[in-house]
N, C-alpha and C positions, 0 to 999 in steps of 0.2 A: 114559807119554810126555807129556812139557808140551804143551800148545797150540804154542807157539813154537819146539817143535821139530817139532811137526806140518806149519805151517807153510814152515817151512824144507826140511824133505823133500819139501813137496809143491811146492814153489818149483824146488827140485832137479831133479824128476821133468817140470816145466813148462818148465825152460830145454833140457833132452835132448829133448825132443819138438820143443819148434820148433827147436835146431840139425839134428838130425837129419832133419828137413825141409828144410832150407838146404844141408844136406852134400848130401842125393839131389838136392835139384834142379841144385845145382852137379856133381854127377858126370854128371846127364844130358844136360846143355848141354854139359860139355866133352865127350863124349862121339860126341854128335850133331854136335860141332863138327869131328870128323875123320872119319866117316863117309864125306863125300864122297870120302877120300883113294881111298876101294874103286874099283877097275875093274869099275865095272857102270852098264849102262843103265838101271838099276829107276828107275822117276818116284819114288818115296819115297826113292833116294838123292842123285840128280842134284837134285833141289827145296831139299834142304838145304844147297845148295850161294847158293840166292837169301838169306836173312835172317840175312847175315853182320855187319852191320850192327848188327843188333836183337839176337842173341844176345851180341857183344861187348856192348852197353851193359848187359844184362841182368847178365851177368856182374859187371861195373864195380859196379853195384848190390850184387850178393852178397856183394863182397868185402865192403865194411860189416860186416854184421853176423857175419861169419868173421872178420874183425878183431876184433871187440868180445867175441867166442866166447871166442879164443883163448888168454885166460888160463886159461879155464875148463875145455880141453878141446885141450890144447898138438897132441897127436899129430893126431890126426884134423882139427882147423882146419888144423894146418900140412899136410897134406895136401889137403886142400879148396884153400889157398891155390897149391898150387903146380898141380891141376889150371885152378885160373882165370887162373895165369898163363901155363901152356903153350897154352891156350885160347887165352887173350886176344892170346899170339903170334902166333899161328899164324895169326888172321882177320889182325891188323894186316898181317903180310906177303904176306897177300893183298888185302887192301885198300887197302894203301898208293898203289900206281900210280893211284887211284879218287879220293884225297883232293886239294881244289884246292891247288896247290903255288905257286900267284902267277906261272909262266911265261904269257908270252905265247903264243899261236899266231905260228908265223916269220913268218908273211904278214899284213900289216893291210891294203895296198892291191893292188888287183888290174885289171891292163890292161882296159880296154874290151873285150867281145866273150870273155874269157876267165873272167871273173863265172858262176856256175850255183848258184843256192838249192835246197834240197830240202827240203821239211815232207812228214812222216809222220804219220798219225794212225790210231790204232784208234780205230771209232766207237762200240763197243760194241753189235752188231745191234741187241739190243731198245731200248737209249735214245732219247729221241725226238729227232727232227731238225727243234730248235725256232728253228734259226737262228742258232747261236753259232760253230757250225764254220765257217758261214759267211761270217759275217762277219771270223772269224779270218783266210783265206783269200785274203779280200780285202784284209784288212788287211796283213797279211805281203805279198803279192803274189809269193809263191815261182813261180819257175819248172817245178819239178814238186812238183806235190801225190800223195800214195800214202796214200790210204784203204784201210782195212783194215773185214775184217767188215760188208763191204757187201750188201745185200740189196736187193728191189725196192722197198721201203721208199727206204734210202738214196740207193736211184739215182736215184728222182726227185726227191730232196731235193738233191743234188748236180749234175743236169743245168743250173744255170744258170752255175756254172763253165764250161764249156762257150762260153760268150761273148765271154772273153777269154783262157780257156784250149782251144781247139779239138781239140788233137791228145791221142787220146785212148786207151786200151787198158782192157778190163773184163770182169770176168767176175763178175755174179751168183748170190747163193747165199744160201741158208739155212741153210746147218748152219755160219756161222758163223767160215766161209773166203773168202769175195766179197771181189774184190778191185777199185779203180778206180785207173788213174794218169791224173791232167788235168795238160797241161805245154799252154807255152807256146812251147816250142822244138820245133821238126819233128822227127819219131820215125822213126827207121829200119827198117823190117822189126818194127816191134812184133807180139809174141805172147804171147799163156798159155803157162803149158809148166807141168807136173806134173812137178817135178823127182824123181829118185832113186823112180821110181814111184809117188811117195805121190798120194793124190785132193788135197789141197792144190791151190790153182793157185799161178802166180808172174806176175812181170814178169820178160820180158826181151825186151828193146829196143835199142837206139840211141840217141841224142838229137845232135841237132847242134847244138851252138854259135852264138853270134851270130857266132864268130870262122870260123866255117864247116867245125871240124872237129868231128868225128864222133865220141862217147864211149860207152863202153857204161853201160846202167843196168839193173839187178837190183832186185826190190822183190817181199819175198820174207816169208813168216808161215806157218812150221811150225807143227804143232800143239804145244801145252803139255805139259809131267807133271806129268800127271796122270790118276788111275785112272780116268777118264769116259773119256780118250783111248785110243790103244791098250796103254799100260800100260809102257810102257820110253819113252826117248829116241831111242831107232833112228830113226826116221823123220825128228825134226824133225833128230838131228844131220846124216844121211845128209840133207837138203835145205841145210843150210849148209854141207856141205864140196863137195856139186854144183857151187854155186853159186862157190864159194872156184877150184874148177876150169873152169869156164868162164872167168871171169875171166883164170885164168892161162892157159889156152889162146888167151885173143886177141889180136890183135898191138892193139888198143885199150885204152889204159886205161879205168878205170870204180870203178864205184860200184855198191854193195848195200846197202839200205835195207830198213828194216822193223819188225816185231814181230819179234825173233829166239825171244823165248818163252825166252830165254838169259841171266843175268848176263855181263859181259864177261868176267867171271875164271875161268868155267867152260872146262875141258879142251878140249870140243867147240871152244869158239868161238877160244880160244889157237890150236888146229891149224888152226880155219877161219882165221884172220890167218896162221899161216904157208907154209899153201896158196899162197895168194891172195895174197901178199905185201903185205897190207891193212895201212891205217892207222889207228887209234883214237881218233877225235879227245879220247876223253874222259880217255884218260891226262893225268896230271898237272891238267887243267882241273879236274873235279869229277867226283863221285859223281852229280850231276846223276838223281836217280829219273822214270821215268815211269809207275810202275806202282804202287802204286796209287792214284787219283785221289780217294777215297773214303774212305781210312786216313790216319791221323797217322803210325801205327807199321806196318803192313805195305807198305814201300814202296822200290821196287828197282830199278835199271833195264834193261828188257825191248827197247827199242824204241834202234834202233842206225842210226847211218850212218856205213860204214866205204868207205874209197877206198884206191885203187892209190897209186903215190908218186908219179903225173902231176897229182896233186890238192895242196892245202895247204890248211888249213882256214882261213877267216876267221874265223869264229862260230859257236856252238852256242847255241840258246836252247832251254829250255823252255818253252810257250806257257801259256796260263790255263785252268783245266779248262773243259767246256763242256760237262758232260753225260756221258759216259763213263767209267769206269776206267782209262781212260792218258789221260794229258795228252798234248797234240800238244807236236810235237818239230822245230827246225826248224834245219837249218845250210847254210852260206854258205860254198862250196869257191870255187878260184881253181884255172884249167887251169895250171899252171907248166909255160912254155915250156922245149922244151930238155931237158926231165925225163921225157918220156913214153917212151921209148927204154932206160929203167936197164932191163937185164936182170934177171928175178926171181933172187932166193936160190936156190942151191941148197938147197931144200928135203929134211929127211933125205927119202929114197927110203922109209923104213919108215912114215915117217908118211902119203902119198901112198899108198900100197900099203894101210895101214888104212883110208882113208877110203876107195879104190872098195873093199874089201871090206864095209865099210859097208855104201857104196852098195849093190852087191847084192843083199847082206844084207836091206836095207830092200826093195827089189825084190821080192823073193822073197815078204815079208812083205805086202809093198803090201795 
């Protein structure tokens, strides 16, 4: 055998090993890319449901060199390419509703007294509270603030809010669940409440208006899946569909805010909107990420405010990191007169019938 044929065999032998690399990893991505479709709570299937984003652009990338394969290796590229484009479908039609479409929100101005801002932030317990959040805070000058992952730490890092935001609901903690709402509009009957059983606490309150009527507000952080947690979704979905049902049981519209620990396009959160007969303000506006504050590429968003249809959104921003994992998060609802009164959807009865089974469920487990 020539040199130059040696060569070219071993050329051979080098171009099968790296496509053959490129095949697997394109079969494991598309793969992992419908996974989620499974009906189950396992935190390792529901998680795959967050980096739809990043597996699509992955994807994008692979095709590259399945194209440039593909003379060489006709059958198998053309199937590689057709897993990356059933793939690559499949996220798009779930992400589509996430991508900014250039629509306005209906409402740009909003009546005197009928105005209410809402900033959420995770603080990340252990980060230091070196004064950025709060100056954010000041800065924004929202009407209710909802800290998350508040500890004794926090609280007193947070107590000078307090000054101009008086009316106040909190519960401290270390493992990583403390929660603070500081508002500047008077709170009705505020409480903690451990929804759906879980040790989690929440917000649920009241808030009144400058216009003098009375809203509800929810402000709420299940835990995550993940295997540190208790190891399925039960819990945190079973705390979003509580919540989804409160809501709908009140003759008040309202608003739930929070860490959901959920992408929007996840199953759980679809049913908590049609529960709840909530609104999202992020359809159509943007993918808008707030998690994670740290990463280029691992980044999703976790951290949600969703309202009844007595709300219209003016604005969503996302804030500037300040120390944390989630960027603060902040939007600008309007009471719309006249609309607080729409009767909810009838909701299928099957999907309400899942979620207290859930609930339960999660009970039982609490």
């Amino acid at each position: 055998m020539t040199q130059d044929s040696e060569n070219t065999r071993q050329g051979r032998v080098k171009h099968k090993v790296a496509f053959g690399l490129v095949f697997l990893i394109v079969l494991l991505l598309a793969t992992l890319s419908f996974v989620p479709l499974i009906e189950s709570n396992r935190w390792w299937i529901r998680i795959l449901d967050f980096p739809r984003l990043q597996a699509g652009i992955a994807l994008l990338i692979l095709a590259v060199p399945v194209i440039l394969y593909f003379r060489y290796f006709r059958k198998i590229a053309g199937l590689a390419l057709i897993l990356i484009v059933s793939a690559l479908g499949y996220h798009g039609v779930v992400l589509y509703p996430y991508f900014q479409t250039g629509q306005d929100f209906p409402v740009t101005e909003c009546p005197s007294g009928s105005a209410m801002s809402v900033m959420i932030a995770n603080v990340k317990m252990r980060s230091d509270p070196d004064g950025r959040l709060l100056d954010l805070v000041r800065e924004v000058q929202p009407d209710l603030f909802l800290a998350m992952e508040t500890n004794e730490k926090w609280n007193q890092a947070l107590a000078p809010l307090e000054e101009t935001m008086p009316h106040t609901v909190s519960h401290v903690s270390d493992s990583t669940f403390g929660i603070h709402l500081f508002s500047r509009l008077a709170l009705e009957s505020p409480e903690i409440r451990f929804l759906a059983g879980q040790d989690t606490p929440h917000v649920v309150t009241g808030v009144t208006l400058a216009s003098g009527e009375t809203v509800d507000f929810l402000g709420v952080h299940p835990r995550p899946p993940l295997p540190s947690q208790p190891g399925t979704t039960l819990g945190r979905d079973a705390v979003l569909y509580k919540a989804a049902l409160l809501l709908r049981e009140s003759e008040r519209t309202g608003i739930v805010a929070g860490d959901f620990n959920a992408t929007p396009w996840e199953t759980a959160v679809k049913e908590m909107r049609q529960i709840g007969n909530l609104q999202e303000p992020r359809r159509g506006y943007g993918y808008l990420p707030t998690f994670n504050a740290r990463s280029w590429w691992m980044s999703w968003p976790l951290d949600h405010i969703f309202h009844e249809a007595g709300f219209a959104t003016l604005s969503l921003e996302r804030l500037s990191a300040f120390g944390s994992d989630h960027y603060p998060f902040v939007g600008r609802l309007c009471r719309i007169s006249g609309r607080g009164a729409m009767p909810a959807p009838q909701t299928e009865r099957a999907i309400i019938r899942e979620a207290e089974q859930a609930i339960e469920a999660a009970k039982d487990r609490g």
